[in-house]
VEXDREN-2710 file (C-alpha; in Angstrom, 1 decimal):
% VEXDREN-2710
k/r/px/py/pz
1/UNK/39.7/-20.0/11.3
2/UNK/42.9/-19.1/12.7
3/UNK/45.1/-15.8/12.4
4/UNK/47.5/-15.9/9.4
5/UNK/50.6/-13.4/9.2
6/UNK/52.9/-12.0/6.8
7/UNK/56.6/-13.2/8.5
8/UNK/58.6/-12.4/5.7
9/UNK/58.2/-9.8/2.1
10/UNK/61.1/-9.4/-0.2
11/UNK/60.8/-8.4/-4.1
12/UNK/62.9/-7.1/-6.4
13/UNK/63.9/-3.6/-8.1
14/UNK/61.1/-3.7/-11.1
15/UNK/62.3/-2.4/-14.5
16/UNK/63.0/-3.4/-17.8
17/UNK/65.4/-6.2/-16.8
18/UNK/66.5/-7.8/-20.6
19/UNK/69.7/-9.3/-19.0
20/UNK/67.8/-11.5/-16.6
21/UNK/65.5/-14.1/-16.8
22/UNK/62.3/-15.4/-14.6
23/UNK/64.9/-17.8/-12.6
24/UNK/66.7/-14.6/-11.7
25/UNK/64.2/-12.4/-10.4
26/UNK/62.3/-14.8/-8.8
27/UNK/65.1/-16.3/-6.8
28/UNK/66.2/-12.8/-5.6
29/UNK/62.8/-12.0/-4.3
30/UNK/62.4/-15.4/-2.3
31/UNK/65.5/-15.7/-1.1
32/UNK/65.3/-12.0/1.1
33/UNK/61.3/-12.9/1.8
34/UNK/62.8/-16.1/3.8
35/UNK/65.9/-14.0/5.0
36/UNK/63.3/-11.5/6.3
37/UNK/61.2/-13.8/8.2
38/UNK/64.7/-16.0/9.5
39/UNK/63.5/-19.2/7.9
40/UNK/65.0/-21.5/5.5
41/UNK/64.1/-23.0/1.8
42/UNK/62.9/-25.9/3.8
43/UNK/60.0/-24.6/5.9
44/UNK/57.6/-23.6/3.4
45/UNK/55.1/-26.7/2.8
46/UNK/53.4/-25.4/0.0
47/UNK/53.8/-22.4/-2.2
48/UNK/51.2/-20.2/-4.6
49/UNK/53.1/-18.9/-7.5
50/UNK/51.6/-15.9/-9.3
51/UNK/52.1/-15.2/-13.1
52/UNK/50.0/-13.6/-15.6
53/UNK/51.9/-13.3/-19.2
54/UNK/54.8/-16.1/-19.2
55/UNK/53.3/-18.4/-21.3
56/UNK/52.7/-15.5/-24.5
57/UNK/56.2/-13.5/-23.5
58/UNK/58.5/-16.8/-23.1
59/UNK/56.4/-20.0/-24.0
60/UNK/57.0/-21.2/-20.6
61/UNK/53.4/-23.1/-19.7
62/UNK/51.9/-25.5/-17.0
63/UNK/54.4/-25.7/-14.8
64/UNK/56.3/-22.2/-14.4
65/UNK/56.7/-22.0/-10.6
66/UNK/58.2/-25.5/-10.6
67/UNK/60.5/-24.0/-13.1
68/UNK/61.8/-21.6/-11.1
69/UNK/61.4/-23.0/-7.4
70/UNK/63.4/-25.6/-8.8
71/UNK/66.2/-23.9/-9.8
72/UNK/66.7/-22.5/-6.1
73/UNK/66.8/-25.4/-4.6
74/UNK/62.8/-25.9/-3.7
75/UNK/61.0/-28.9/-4.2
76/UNK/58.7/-31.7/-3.5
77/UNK/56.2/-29.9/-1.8
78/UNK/52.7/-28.5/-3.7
79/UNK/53.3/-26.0/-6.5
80/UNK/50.3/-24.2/-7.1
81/UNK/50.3/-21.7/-10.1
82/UNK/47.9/-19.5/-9.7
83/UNK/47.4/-16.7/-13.3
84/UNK/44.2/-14.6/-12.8
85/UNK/45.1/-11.6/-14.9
86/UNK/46.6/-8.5/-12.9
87/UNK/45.4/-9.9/-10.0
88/UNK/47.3/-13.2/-10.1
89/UNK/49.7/-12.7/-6.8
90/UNK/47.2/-11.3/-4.9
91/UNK/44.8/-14.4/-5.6
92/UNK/47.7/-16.3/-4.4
93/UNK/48.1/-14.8/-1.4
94/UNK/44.4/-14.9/-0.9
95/UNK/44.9/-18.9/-1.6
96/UNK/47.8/-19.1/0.9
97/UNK/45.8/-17.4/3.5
98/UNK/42.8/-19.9/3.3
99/UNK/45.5/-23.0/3.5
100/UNK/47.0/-21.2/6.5
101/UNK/43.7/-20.3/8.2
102/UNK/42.1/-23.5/7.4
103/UNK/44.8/-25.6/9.7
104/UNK/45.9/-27.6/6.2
105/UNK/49.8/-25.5/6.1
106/UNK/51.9/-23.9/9.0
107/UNK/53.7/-21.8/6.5
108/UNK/53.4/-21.0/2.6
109/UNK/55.5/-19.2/0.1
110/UNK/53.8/-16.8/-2.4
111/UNK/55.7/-15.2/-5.2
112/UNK/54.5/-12.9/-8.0
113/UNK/56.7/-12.8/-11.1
114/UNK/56.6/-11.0/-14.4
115/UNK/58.6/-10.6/-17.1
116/UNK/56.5/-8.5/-19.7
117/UNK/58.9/-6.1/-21.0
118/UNK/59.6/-7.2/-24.8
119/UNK/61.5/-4.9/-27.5
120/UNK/58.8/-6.3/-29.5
121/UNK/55.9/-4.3/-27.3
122/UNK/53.1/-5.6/-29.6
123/UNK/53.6/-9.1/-27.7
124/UNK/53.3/-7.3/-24.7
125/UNK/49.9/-5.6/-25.5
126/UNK/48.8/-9.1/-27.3
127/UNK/49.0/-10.3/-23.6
128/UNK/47.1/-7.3/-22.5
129/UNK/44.6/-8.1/-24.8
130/UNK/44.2/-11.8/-23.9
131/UNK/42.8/-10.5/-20.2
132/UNK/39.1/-10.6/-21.6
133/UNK/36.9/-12.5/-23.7
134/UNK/38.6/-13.1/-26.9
135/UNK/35.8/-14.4/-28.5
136/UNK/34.4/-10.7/-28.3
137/UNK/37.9/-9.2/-28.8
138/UNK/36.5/-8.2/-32.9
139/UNK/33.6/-6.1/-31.3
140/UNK/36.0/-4.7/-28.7
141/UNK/38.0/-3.5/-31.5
142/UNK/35.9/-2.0/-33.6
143/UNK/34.3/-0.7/-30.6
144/UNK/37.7/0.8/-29.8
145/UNK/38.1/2.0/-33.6
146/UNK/35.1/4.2/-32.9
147/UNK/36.1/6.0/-30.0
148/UNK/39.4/6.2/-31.9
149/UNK/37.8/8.1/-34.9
150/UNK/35.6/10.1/-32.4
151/UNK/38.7/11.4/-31.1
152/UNK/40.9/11.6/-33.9
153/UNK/38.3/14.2/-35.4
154/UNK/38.8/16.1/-32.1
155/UNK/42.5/15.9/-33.0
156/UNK/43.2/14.1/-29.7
157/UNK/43.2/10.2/-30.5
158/UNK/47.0/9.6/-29.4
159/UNK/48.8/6.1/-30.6
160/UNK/46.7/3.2/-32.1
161/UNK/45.1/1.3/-29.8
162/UNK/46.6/-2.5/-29.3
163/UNK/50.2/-0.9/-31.6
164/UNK/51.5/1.2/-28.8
165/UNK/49.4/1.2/-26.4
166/UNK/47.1/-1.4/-24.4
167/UNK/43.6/-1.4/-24.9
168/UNK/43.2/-1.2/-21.5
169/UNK/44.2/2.5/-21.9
170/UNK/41.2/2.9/-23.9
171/UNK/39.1/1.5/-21.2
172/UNK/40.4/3.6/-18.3
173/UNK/40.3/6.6/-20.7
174/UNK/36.9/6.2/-21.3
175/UNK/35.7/6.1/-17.5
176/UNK/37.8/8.9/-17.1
177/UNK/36.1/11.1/-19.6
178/UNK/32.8/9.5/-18.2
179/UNK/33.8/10.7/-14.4
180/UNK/35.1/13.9/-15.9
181/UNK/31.5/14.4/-17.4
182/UNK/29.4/13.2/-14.6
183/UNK/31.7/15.2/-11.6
184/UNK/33.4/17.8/-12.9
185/UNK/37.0/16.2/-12.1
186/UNK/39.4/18.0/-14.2
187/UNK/42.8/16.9/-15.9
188/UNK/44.9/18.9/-13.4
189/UNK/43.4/16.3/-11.0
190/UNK/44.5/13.4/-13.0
191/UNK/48.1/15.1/-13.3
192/UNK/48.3/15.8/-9.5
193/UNK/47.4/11.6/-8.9
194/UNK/50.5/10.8/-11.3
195/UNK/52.8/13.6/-9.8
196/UNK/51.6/12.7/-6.0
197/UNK/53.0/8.7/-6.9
198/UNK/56.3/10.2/-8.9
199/UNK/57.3/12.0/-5.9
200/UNK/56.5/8.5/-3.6
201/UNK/57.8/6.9/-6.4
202/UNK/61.3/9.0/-6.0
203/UNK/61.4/7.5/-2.6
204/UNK/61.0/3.6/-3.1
205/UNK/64.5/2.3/-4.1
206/UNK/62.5/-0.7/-5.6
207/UNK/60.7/1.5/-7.8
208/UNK/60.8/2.0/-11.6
209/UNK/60.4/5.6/-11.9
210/UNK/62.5/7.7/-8.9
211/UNK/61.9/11.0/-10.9
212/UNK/59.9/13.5/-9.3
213/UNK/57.1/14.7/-11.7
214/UNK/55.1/18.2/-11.3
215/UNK/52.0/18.4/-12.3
216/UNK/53.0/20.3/-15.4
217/UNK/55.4/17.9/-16.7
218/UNK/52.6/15.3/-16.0
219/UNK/50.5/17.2/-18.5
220/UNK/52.9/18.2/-20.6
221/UNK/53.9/14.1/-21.8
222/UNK/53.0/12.6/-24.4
223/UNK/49.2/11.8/-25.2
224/UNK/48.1/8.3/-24.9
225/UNK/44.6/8.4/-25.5
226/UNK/42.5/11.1/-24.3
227/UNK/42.4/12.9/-21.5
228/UNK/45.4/10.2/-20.4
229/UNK/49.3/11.0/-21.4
230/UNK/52.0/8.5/-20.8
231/UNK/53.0/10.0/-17.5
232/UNK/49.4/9.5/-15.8
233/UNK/49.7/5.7/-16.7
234/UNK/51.8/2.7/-16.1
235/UNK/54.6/1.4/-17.5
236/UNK/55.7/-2.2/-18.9
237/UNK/58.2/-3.6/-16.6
238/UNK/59.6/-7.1/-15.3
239/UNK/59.7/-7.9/-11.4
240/UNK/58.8/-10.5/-9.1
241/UNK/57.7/-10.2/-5.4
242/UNK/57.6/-12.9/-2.2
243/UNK/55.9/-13.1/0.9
244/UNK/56.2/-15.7/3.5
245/UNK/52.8/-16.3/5.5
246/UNK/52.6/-18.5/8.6
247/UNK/50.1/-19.5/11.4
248/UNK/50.3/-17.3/14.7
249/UNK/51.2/-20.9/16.1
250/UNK/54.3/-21.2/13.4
251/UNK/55.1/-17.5/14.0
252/UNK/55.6/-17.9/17.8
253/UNK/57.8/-21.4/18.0
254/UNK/60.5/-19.5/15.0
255/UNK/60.7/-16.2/15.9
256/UNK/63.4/-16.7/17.9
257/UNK/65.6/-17.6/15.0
258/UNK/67.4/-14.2/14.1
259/UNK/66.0/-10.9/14.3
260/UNK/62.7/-11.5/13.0
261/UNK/60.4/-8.4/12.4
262/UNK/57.1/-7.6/13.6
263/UNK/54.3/-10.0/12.2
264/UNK/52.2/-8.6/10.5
265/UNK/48.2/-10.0/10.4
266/UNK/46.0/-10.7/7.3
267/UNK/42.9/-8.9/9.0
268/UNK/41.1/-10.1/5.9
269/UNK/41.6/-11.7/2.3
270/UNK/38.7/-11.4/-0.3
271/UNK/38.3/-12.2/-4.2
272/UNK/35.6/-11.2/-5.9
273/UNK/34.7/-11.4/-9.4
274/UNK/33.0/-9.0/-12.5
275/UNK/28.9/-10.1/-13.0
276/UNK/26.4/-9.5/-15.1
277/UNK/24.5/-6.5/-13.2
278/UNK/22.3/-3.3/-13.5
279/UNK/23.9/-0.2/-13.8
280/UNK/22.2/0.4/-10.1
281/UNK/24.4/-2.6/-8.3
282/UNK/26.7/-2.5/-6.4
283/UNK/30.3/-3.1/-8.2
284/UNK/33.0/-5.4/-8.0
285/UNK/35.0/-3.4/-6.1
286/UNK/32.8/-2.2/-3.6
287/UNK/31.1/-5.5/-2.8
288/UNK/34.7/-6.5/-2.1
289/UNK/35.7/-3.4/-0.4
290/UNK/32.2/-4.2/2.2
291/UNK/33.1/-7.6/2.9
292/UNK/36.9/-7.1/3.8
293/UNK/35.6/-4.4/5.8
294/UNK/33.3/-7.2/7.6
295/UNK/35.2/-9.8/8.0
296/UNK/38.4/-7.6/9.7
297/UNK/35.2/-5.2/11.4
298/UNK/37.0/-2.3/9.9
299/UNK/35.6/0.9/8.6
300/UNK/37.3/2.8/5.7
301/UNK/37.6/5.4/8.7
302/UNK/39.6/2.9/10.1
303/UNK/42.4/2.4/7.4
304/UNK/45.5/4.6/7.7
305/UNK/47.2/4.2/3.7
306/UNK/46.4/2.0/1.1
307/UNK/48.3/0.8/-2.2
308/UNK/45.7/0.7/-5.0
309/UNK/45.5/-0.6/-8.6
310/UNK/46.6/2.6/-10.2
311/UNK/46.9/1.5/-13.9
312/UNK/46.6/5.2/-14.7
313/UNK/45.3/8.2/-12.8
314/UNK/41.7/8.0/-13.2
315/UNK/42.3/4.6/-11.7
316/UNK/43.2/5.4/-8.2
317/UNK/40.7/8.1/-8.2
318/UNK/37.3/6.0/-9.0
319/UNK/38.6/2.9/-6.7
320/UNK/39.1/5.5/-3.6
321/UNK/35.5/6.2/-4.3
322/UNK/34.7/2.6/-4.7
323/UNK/36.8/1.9/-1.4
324/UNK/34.2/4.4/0.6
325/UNK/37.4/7.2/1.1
326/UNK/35.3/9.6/0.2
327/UNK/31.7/10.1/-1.6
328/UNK/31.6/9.6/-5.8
329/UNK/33.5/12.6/-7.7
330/UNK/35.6/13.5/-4.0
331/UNK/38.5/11.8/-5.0
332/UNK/39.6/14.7/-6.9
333/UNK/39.8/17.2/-4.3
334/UNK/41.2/14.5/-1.8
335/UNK/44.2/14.5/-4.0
336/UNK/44.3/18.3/-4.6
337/UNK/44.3/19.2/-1.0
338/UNK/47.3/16.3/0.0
339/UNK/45.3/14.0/1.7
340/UNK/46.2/11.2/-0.4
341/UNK/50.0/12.1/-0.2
342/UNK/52.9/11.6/2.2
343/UNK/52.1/13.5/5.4
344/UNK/48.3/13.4/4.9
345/UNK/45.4/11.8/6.2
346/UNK/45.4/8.6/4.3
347/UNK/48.3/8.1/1.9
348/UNK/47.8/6.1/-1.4
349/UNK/50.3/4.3/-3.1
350/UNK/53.5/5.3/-0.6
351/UNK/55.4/3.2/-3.4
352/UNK/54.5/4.9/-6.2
353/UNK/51.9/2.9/-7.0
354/UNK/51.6/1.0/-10.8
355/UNK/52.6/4.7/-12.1
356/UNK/56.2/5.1/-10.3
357/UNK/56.9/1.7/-8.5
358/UNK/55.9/0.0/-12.2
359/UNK/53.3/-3.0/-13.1
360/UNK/55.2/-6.1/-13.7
361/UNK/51.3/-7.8/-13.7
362/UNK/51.8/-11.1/-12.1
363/UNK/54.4/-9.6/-9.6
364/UNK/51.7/-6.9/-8.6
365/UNK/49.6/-8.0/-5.8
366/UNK/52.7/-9.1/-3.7
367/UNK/54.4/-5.6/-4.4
368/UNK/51.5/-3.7/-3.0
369/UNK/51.6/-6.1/0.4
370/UNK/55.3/-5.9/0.4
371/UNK/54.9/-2.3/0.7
372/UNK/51.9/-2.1/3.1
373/UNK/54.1/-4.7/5.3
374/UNK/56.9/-2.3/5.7
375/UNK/55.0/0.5/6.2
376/UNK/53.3/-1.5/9.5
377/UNK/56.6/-2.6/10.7
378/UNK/57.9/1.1/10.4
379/UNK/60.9/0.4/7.9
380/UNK/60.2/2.2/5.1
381/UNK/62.0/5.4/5.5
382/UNK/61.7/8.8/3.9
383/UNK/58.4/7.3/3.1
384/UNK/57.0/6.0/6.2
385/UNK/53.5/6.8/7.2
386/UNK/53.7/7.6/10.9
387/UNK/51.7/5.6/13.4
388/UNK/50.2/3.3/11.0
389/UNK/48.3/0.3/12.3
390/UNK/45.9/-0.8/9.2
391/UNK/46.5/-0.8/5.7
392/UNK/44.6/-2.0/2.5
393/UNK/45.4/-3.4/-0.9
394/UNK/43.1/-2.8/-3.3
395/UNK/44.5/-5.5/-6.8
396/UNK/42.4/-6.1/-9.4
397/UNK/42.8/-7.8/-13.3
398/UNK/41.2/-8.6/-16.5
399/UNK/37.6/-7.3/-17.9
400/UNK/34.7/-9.2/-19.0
401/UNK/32.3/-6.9/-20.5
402/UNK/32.2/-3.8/-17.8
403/UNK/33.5/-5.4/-14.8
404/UNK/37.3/-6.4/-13.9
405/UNK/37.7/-10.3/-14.0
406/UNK/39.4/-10.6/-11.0
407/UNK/39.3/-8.1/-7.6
408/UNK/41.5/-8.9/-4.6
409/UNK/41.1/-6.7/-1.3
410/UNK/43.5/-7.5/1.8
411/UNK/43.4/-5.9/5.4
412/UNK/46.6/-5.7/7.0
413/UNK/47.2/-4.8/10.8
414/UNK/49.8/-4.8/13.5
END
């Protein structure tokens, strides 16, 4: 297969953008990714579009990149749309990168989009809810209803589950209490996840949140469901997010058009999916956390910052385990001692993450390789990472039973 590169990344500020629609957001991100890698609407033959939610927010169906390709002036070449839960831009990229390395396209445009936020935020979580099996969405519930009455007797049960919250709240809070029980990790170490991507947060200019949280103030918000409070999880948000990815071939005949940045190289692209296993087995995560490792021949040694699915805080620290950062129940004290923050070993989430930078679902994916892109050209500011050279993206979306329904992993390296 041949070398594939990221030439181009643009997205746009995410936040609760009622005044714009998908047409909007989506042309803005676009238009810079092509500006950034000096190419026109015309050189992209074939494009991956990303969305999760459209169809339940809007109505829009079947054909929603062409929708909004269209309307800037892109056309007759493939549209695929690609909706795989949380994951569903970094599947596209992950589908871009096999038509690139597979000799069948030169260049491909990938765009995540989202437009979630609704002043009605029980569609919102509807669409939340539609990301597993519905045909076991009763027993999920009344599964849910139990934990609910568990903790309301504790006093602790926050908002109703599916009402004001998503239930994938419930889920994360759950295997937070689990890792609390099994490690020891505490709720300070939670707090200190969601303040450590506030603060990153507070220096992304694309970001949702640019508020600086301690890890008081963290503690101190709102309870969501127990031990999470609204600070430690992510918010609903709109957002869209483009990258332009070429073959080195492509890369070397146009980058003499403009001032195009350093390429940047997709060391590897996996996708993995959720299974029926024993509690023994390896996850989904891991499994495709070892093969990105193989197929760049990487180590997590290797990796100098990572942007990871941080739904909430408990998130970040069981997929650092899952990533092979440190050994099961570490994360904790990674976070506590800095390593994870700006100026440590191995950054996560230099953008803030899901928590600050916001979770516009199907715009996701791109986000986090937007990010991990700039980082490796060295543009990124009061937030750059110095000397980085390989980065990860950890993306992952839906649940079927235990396991997510869709996990992405991509290697970047300059």
């Amino acid at each position: 297969m041949r070398n594939v590169y990221i030439a181009g990344v643009g997205m746009t500020r995410f936040g609760k953008w009622l005044d714009r629609n998908m047409k909007s957001l989506a042309a803005e991100a676009v238009n810079h990714a092509l500006d950034d890698a000096s190419l026109s609407k015309d050189d992209p033959t074939i494009a991956f579009v990303g969305n999760a939610a459209q169809g339940l927010i809007t109505g829009q169906e079947c054909v929603r990149g062409q929708v909004v390709l269209r309307e800037m002036g892109i056309g007759g070449i493939p549209v695929v749309n690609v909706e795989n839960a949380c994951a569903s831009s970094s599947t596209a990229l992950h589908l871009a990168w096999q038509a690139v390395a597979g000799g069948f396209h030169e260049c491909a445009l990938v765009l995540g989009m989202e437009k979630l936020y609704s002043e009605d935020k029980r569609k919102t979580f509807a669409a939340f809810g539609a990301a597993v099996d519905v045909e076991f969405l009763a027993s999920i519930k009344e599964m849910l209803k139990a934990q609910e009455k568990k903790a309301a007797e504790k006093g602790d049960a926050g908002a109703e589950s599916g009402k004001s919250r998503s239930m994938f709240m419930d889920f994360y809070a759950m295997a937070a209490r689990d890792h609390m029980s099994r490690y020891g990790t505490t709720k300070e170490q939670l707090a200190a996840v969601a303040a450590k991507n506030a603060f990153h947060g507070s220096l992304n200019p694309n970001a949702q949140y640019r508020e600086s949280k301690t890890v008081a103030e963290v503690l101190a918000s709102p309870l969501v469901a127990e031990p999470l409070t609204r600070l430690m999880c992510a918010p609903i948000g709109d957002g869209a997010a483009a990258l332009v990815v070429v073959s080195g071939d492509f890369q070397k005949r146009f980058s003499t058009r403009g001032e195009s940045p350093r390429p940047v190289r997709i060391a590897a692209s996996v996708l993995r999916t959720g299974r029926d296993r024993q509690p023994d087995e390896t996850d989904p995560v891991a499994e495709a956390a070892r093969l990105a490792y193989e197929q760049a021949g990487l180590g997590p040694d290797d990796v100098n910052l990572a942007e990871v699915h941080d739904a909430t805080a408990p998130a970040e620290l069981i997929i650092m385990e899952e990533l092979g950062f440190c050994a099961p129940g570490e994360s904790g004290k990674l976070v506590e001692e800095g390593v994870t923050r700006l100026g440590g070993k191995r950054p996560v989430n230099t953008s803030g993450g899901l928590i600050a930078r916001g979770h516009p679902v199907g715009a996701t994916g791109a986000a986090q390789i937007y990010e991990l892109t700039e980082q490796l050209r060295g543009r990124c500011g009061a937030r750059q990472v110095a000397h980085a050279r390989v980065a990860l993206a950890e993306n992952a979306g839906g649940a079927v039973r235990a396991d997510p329904a869709a996990v992405a992993i991509h290697i970047l390296t300059v």
